[in-house]
C-alpha positions in Angstrom: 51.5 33.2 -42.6 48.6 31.7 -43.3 46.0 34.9 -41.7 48.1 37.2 -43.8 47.5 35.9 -46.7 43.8 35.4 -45.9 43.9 38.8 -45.2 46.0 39.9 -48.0 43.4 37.9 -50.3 40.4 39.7 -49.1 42.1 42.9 -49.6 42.7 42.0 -52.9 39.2 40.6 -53.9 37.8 44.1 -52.2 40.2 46.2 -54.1 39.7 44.7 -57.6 35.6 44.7 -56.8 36.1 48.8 -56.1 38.3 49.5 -58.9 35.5 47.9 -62.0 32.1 49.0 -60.1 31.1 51.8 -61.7 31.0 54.3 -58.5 30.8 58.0 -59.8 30.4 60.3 -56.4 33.5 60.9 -55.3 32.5 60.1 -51.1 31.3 56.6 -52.1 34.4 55.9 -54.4 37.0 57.2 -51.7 34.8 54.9 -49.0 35.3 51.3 -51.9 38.9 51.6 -51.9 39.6 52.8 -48.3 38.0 49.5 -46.8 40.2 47.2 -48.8 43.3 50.0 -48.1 42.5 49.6 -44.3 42.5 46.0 -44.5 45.4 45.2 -46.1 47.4 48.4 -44.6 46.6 48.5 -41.5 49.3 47.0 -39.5 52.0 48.9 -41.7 49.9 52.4 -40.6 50.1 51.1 -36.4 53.5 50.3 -36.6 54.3 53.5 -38.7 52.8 55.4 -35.6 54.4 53.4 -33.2 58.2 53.5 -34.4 57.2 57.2 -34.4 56.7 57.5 -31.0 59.7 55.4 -30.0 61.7 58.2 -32.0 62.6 56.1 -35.0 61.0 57.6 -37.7 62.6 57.3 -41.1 62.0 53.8 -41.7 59.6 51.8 -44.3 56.9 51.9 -42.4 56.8 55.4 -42.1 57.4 56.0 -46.1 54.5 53.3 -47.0 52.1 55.2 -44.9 53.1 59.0 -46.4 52.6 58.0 -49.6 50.1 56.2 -49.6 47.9 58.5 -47.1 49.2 61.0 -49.5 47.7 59.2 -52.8 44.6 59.2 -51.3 44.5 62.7 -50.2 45.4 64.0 -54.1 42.1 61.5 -55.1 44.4 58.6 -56.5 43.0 55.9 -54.6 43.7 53.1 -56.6 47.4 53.9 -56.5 47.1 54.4 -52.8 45.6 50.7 -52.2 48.0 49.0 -54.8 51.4 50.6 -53.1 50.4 49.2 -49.9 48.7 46.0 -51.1 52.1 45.1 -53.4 54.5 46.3 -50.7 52.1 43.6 -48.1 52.3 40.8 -51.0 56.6 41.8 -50.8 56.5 41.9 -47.1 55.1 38.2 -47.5 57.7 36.9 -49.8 60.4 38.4 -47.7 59.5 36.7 -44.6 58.8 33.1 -46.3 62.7 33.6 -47.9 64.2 35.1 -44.6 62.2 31.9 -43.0 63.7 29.1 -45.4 67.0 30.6 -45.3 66.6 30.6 -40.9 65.2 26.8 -41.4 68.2 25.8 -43.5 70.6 26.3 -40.5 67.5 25.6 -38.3 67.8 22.3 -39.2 70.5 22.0 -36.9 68.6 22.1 -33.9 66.8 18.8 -34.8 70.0 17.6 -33.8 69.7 18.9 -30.0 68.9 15.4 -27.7 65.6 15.5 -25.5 66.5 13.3 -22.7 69.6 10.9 -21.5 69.5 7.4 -20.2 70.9 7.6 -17.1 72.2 3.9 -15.8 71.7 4.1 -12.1 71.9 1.1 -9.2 68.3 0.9 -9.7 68.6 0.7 -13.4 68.0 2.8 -16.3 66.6 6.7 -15.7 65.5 9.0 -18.1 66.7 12.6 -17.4 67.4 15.6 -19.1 71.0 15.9 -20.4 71.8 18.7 -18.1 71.5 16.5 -15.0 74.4 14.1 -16.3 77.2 14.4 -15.1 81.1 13.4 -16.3 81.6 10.1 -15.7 78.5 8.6 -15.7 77.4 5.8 -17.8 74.1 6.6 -19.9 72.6 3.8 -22.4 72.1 4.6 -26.1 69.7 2.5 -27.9 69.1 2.1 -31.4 67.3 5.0 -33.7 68.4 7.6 -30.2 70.6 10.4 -30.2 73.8 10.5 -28.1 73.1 13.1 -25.9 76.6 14.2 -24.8 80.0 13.3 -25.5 81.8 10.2 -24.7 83.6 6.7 -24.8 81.8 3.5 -25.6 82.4 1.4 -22.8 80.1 -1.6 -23.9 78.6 -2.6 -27.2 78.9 -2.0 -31.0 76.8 -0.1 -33.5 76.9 2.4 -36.3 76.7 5.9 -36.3 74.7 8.4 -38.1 77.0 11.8 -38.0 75.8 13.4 -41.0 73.9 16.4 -38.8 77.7 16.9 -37.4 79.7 16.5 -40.7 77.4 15.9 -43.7 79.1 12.5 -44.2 76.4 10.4 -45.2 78.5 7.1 -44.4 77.4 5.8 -40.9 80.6 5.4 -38.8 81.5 2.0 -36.8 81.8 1.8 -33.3 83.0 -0.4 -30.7 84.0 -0.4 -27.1 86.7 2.3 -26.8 85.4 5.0 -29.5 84.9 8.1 -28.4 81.9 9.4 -29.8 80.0 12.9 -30.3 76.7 14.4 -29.2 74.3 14.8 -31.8 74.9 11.6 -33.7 72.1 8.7 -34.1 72.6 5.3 -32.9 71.7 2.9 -36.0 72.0 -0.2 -34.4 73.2 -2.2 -31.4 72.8 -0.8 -28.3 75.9 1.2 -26.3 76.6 1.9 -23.0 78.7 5.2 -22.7 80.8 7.3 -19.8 80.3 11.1 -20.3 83.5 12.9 -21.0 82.1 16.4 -20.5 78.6 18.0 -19.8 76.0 19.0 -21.8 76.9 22.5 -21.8 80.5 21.8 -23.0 79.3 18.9 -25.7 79.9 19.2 -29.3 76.1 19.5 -29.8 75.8 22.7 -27.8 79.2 24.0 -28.9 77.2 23.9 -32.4 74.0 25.0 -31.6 75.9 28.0 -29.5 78.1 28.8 -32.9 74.4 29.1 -35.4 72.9 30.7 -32.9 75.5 33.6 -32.4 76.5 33.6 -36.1 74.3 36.8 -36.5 76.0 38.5 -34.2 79.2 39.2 -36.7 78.2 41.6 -39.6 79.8 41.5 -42.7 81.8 44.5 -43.9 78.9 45.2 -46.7 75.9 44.9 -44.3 77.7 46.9 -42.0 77.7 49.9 -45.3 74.5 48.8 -46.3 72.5 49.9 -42.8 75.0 53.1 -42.1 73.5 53.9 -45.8 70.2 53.3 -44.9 70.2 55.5 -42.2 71.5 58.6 -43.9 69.9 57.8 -47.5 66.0 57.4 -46.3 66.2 61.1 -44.2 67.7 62.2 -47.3 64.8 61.0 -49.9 62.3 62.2 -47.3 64.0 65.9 -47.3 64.5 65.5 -51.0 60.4 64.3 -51.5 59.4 67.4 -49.2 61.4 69.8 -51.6 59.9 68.1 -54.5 56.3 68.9 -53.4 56.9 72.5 -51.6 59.5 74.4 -54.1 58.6 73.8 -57.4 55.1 75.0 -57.5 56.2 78.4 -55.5 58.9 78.9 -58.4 57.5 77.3 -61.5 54.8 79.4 -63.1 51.7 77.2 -63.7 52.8 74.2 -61.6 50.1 73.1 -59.2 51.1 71.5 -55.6 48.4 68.5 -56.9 51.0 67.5 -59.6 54.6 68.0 -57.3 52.9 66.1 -54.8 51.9 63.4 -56.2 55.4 63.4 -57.6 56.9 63.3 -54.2 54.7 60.8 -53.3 56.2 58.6 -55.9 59.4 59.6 -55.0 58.9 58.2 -51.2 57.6 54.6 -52.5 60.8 54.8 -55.0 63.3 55.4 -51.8 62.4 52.5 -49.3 65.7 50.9 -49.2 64.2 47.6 -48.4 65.8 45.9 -51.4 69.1 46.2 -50.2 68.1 46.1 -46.3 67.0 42.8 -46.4 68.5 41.1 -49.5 72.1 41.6 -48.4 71.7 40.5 -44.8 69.5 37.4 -46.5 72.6 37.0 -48.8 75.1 36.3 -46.2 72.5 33.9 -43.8 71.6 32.0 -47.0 75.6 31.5 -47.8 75.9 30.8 -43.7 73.1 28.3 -44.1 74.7 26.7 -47.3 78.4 26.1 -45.6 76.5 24.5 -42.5 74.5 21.9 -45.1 78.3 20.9 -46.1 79.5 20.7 -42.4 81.6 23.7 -42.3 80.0 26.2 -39.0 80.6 30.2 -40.2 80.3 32.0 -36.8 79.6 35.7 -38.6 78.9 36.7 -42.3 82.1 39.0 -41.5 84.6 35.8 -42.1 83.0 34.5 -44.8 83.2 37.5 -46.4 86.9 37.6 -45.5 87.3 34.0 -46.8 86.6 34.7 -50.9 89.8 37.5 -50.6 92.3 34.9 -49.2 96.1 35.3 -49.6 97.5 33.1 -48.0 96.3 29.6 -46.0 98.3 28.2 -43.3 98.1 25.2 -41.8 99.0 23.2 -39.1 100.2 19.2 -40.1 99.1 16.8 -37.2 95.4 16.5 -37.5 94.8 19.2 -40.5 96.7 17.6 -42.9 97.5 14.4 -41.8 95.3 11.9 -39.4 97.4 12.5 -36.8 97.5 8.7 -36.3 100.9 6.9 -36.0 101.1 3.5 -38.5 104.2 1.1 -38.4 104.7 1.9 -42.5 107.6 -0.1 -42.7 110.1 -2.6 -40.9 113.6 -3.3 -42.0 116.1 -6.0 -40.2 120.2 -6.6 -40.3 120.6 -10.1 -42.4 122.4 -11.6 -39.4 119.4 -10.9 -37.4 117.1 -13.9 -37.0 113.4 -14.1 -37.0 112.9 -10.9 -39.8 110.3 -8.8 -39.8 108.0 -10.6 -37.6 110.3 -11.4 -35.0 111.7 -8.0 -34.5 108.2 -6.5 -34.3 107.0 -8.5 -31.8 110.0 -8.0 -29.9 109.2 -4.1 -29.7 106.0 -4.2 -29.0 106.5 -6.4 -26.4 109.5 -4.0 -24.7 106.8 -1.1 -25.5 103.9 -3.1 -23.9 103.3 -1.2 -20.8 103.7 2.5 -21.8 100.7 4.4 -23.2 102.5 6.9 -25.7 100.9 7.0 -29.3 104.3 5.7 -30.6 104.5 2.6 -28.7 100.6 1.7 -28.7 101.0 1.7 -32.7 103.8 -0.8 -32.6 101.7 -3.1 -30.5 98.5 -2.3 -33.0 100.9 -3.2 -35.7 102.3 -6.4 -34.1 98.5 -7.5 -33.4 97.0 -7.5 -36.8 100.1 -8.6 -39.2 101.1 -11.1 -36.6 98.7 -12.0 -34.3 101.3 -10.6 -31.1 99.7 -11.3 -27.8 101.7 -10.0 -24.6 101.1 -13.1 -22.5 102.6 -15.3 -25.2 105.9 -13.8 -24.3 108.1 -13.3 -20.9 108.9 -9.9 -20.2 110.4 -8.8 -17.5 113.2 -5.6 -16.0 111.1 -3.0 -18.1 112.9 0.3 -17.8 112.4 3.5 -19.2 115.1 5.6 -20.6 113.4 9.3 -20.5 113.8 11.1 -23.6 115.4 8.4 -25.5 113.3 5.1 -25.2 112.6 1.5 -23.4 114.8 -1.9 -22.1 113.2 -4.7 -21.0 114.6 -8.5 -20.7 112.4 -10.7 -23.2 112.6 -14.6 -23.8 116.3 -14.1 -21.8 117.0 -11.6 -24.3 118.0 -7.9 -23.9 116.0 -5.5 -25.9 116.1 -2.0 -26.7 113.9 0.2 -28.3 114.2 4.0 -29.0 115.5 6.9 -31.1 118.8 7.5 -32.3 120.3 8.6 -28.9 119.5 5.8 -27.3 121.6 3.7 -29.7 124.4 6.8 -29.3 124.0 6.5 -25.6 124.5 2.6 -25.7 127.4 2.5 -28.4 125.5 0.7 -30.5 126.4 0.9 -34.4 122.8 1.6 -36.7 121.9 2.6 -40.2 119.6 5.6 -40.6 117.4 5.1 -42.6 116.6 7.6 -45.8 113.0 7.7 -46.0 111.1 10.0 -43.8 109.1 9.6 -40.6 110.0 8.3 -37.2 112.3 5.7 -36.5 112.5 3.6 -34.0 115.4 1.5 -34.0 115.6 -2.1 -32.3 118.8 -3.5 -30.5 119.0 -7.1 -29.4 121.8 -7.8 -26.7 123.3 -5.2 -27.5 123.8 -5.8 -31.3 121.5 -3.6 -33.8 118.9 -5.7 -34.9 117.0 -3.1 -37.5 114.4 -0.1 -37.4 110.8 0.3 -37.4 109.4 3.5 -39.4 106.0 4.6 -38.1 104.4 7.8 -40.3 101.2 10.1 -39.8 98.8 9.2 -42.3 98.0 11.9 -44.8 94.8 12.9 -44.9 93.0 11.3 -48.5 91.8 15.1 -49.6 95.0 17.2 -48.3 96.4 17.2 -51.6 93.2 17.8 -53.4 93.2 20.4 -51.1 96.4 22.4 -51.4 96.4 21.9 -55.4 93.4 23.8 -55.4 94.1 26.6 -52.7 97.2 27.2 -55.3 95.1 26.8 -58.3 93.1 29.8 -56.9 96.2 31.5 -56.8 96.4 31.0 -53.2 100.0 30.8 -51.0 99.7 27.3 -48.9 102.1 27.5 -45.9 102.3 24.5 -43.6 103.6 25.2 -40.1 104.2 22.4 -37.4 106.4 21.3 -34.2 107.8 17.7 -36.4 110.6 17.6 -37.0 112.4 19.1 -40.5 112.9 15.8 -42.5 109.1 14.4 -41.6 108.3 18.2 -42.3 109.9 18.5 -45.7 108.6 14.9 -46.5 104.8 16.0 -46.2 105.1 19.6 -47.5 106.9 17.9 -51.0 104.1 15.4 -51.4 101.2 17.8 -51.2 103.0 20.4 -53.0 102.9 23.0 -50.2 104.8 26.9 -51.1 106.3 26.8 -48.0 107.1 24.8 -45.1 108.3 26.0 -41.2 108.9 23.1 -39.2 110.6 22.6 -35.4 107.9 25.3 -33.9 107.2 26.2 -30.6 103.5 27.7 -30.5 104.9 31.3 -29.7 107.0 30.6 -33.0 104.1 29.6 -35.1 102.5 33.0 -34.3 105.6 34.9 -35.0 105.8 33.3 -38.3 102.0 34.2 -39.0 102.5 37.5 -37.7 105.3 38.1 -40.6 103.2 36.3 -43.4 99.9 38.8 -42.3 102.8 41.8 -43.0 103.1 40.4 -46.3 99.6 40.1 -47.5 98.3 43.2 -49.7 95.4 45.8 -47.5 92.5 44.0 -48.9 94.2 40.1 -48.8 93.4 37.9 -45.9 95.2 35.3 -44.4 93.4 31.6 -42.9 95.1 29.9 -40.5 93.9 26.1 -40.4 94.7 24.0 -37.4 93.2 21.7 -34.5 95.4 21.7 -31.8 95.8 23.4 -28.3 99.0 24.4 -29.1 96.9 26.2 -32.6 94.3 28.1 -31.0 96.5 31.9 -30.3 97.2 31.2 -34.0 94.2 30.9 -34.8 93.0 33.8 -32.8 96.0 36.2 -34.7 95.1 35.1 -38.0 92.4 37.0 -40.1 90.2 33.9 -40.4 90.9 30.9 -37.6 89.8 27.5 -39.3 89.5 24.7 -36.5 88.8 20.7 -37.3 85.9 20.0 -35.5 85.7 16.5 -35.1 89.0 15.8 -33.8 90.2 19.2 -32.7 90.7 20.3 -29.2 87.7 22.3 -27.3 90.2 25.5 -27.1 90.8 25.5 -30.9 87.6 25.1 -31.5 86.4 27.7 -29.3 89.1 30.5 -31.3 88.4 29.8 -34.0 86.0 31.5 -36.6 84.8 28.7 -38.8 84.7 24.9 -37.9 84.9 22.3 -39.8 83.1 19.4 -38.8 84.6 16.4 -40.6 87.8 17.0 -40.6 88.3 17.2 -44.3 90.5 20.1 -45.4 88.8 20.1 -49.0 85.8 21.7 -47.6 87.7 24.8 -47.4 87.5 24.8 -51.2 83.8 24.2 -50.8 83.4 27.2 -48.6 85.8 29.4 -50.7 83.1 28.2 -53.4 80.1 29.5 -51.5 82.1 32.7 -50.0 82.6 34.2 -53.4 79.0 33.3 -54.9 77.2 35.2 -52.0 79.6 38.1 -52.3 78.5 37.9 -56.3 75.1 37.6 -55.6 75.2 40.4 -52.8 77.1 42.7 -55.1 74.0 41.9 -57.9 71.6 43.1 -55.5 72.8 46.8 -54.8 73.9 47.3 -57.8 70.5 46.2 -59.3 68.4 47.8 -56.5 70.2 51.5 -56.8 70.4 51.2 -60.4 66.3 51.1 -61.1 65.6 53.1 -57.9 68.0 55.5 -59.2 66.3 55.9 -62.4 63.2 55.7 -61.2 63.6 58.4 -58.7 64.7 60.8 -61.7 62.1 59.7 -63.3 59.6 60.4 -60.2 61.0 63.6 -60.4 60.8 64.5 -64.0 57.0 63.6 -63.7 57.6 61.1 -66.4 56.6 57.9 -63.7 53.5 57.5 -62.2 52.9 55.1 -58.9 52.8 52.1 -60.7 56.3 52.1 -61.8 57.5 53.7 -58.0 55.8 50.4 -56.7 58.0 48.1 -59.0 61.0 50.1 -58.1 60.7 49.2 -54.6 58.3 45.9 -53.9 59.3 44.2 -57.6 63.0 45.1 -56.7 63.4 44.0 -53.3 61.3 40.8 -54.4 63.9 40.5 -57.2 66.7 40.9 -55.1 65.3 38.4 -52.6 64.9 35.7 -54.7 68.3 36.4 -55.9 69.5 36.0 -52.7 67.9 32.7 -52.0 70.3 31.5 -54.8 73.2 31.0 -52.2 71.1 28.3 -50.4 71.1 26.5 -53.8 75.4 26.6 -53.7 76.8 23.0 -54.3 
């Protein structure tokens, strides 16, 4: 960057010292403004020659050098050195915008880990992160990155996941926490055992995702370069006839004058403006959502995300935290002990299983009332498949399960009205009350959906719960519609009829996280996967990930969707405006070079720094 403009410099110096020395003969004047022209042109005239022989010939390069060579070869040689010194200086200001835009999402990278510590019988190794392999234990110190996915088997700290999510709040670990690749150890020191491999870890999974985003073209870039390859032959065609015809049929024309009018016409026709602002639109939009923590695989979806219809989404894990919490416990008055009693009862029938369910009543039991299983006797522990648990504690019978298992056992109980899952509590063989555990919903879901439907969106929520818990979420974030009781295959069905309801140009998003979510999320127009908790398969069909979980950003990228579609929209409708005009103009002989160099360097530079707006979105 730095030569070039070095370079450009001296061209300029040279080409303003030619243009006031008074030269008079003509050889010596051509010879002044051809050093500076060879200088700053040079490259633009090799690679001209080059795409030539390669069989691509209709590009800028090629109608830079024709009109230009052609300037100086009708005696205009200041017009000849400015076209190509200005379309340089354009060439320059492209390349630094097309470079921050690249850096913006570049910044990702930084978060790619340089080496592991490997903890060996010998101690502790440094290797690269491909060598690792699942289940070994690698040490992260303080001010490191975690090189690949895991649990923390030793040692506490704080996290730094902003890279992953953009949430600037460091997040607390312990031994237990499962942690991501990518994120930087703050403090204490942690050992961790590799879940997966390097090549499968979050941080590659995101550096695989930028690096591949390219590769999906929007609908409008796809227009914009099928235009550019029938419009520039066109102009070139239309140029030749402008210089050839009109002096043969026009009585007193001279080829000098249609010439040099052609010539002006070729500058005007570059179609740079809109070749490189509109793809520079979309990466600057692509490298906006990934400063938020939302990952856009192509420009394609999020230009498919500003004309949503309808957004679906799944419950468990997109809506809610898809973490069980006792919410609620609730005793017969001739049962003695309360609240407390009957809590620490379940948890201890519950003590040896592993299911979510049954580790939230212990969790529960640990922190309100300090429940330790060795404080009690239990003993007999049978499982009752489908229906729940019995075990002999203290001398007492206890069972704990759903509402068959109280049907099964004849035991009288009172449903209770609130939603959520119950889990009801017997006590030698008399109903001793019910413990309601809910899925936490998530603190932005509603903020969420009230704005989807504020945008005059249709929020669907589909999920495998059961109606009442279904009916009970959907009502408090104020969903359109909610399908509960689904079997995967049923949740694309139901997608499949909601995508023949959208209008031709509506799209529908599916959100979700889940295994069970990803040929949903493949079906859908737009696949939304939560990256931080969602599974690798979801993830993987999926067309934009969100990194923190948080369904609000979707508002955020709805935000930046439908400002780079504005800005992209500005840009050819500014660039074919002027050139337009200017090309009549050209034509008309009423513009000279001057004004054919603004219509193509001053617009595309225009249109550029337009375009850099969507890395400014908030």
């Amino acid at each position: 960057m730095k030569k070039r403009m070095i370079r450009l410099g001296i061209g300029a110096v040279l080409f303003a010292a030619a243009a006031v020395l008074p030269i008079e003969e003509p050889m010596a004047k051509a010879a002044a403004f051809l050093l500076p022209y060879l200088i700053v042109g040079y490259k633009v005239l090799f690679k001209a020659v080059r795409n030539i022989t390669y069989g691509k010939v209709f590009d800028e390069n090629f109608l830079m050098a024709v009109a230009s060579i052609g300037a100086f070869l009708v005696g205009e040689y200041p017009e000849a050195v400015a076209v190509m010194l200005f379309y340089q200086v354009g060439e320059l200001f492209e390349d630094y915008a097309v470079g921050k835009s690249r850096r913006s999402i570049a910044e990702l990278m930084n978060i790619r880990p340089d080496y592991a510590n490997l903890k060996t019988g010998s101690g502790v190794k440094r290797v690269s992160p491909e060598e690792v392999k699942i289940g070994d234990i690698i040490v992260v110190r303080p001010g490191e990155k975690v090189p690949l996915d895991g649990v923390v088997v030793s040692g506490r700290s704080a996290l730094d996941t902003a890279a992953l999510t953009g949430e600037s709040l460091p997040r607390d670990i312990e031994e237990g926490s499962e942690i991501l690749s990518g994120c930087i150890n703050l403090s204490g020191l942690i050992e961790v055992r590799t879940e997966k491999e390097f090549g499968q870890s979050t941080v590659s999974r995101i550096l695989e995702l930028v690096e591949n985003a390219a590769s999906q073209k929007a609908k409008t870039e796809n227009f914009i370069t099928r235009f550019a390859a029938v419009y520039t032959p066109a102009v070139v065609g239309a140029a030749a006839i402008l210089a050839v015809i009109p002096p043969l049929v026009i009585e007193g024309a001279v080829f000098s004058d249609w010439i040099y009018r052609a010539l002006n016409f070729l500058v005007v026709s570059c179609p740079c403006a809109l070749v490189i602002s509109v793809p520079l639109g979309f990466f600057g939009g692509i490298g906006a959502a990934s400063k938020i923590g939302v990952l856009v695989k192509g420009s394609n979806y999020l230009e498919a995300v500003a004309n949503a219809e309808y957004v679906v989404m799944d419950k468990t894990g997109t809506l809610t935290e898809g973490v069980f919490e006792v919410e609620s416990v609730q005793t017969e008055e001739s049962f003695e002990g309360g609240a407390e009693r009957l809590l620490k009862l379940a948890a201890g029938a519950e003590s040896n299983s592993g299911h979510p369910i049954s580790l939230s009543l212990i969790k529960a039991a640990e922190m309100q009332y300090g429940f330790k299983t060795e404080e009690i006797s239990v003993s007999e522990i049978s499982e009752i498949a489908g229906k729940g648990v019995s075990a002999v504690i203290d001398g007492h019978k206890v069972q704990v399960g759903n509402q068959k298992l109280m049907e099964a056992e004849g035991i009288g109980f009172k449903a209770p009205e609130r939603a959520g899952t119950v889990v009801y509590v017997a006590v030698d063989g008399v109903y001793a009350g019910y413990i309601l555990i809910a899925d936490r919903i998530k603190e932005d879901a509603e903020e969420a959906v009230c704005g989807l439907r504020a945008s005059g969106i249709t929020t669907v929520m589909l999920t495998g719960d059961s109606s009442t818990t279904a009916e009970s979420v959907g009502k408090r974030l104020g969903l359109d519609r909610i399908y509960s009781q689904l079997l995967p295959e049923d949740k694309v069905n139901r997608v499949c009829e909601l995508l023949e309801e959208k209008s031709e140009r509506g799209k529908l998003i599916f959100v979700g996280d889940g295994i069970n979510d990803a040929p949903v999320l493949a079906r859908a127009d737009v696949g939304v996967a939560m990256g931080g908790l969602g599974s690798d398969a979801a993830i993987e069909a999926a067309d934009i990930v969100i990194m923190d979980d948080k369904p609000s950003k979707l508002l955020d990228l709805m935000k930046i969707s439908k400002q780079t579609l504005s800005i992209v929209k500005q840009n050819i409708l500014f660039a074919l405006g002027v050139k337009l005009l200017v090309l009549v103009l050209s034509a008309l002989g009423l513009a000279n070079m001057w004004a054919a160099v603004f219509a193509d360097v001053g617009v595309s530079m225009i249109a550029i720094i337009n375009s850099m707006r969507t890395l400014k979105g908030k």
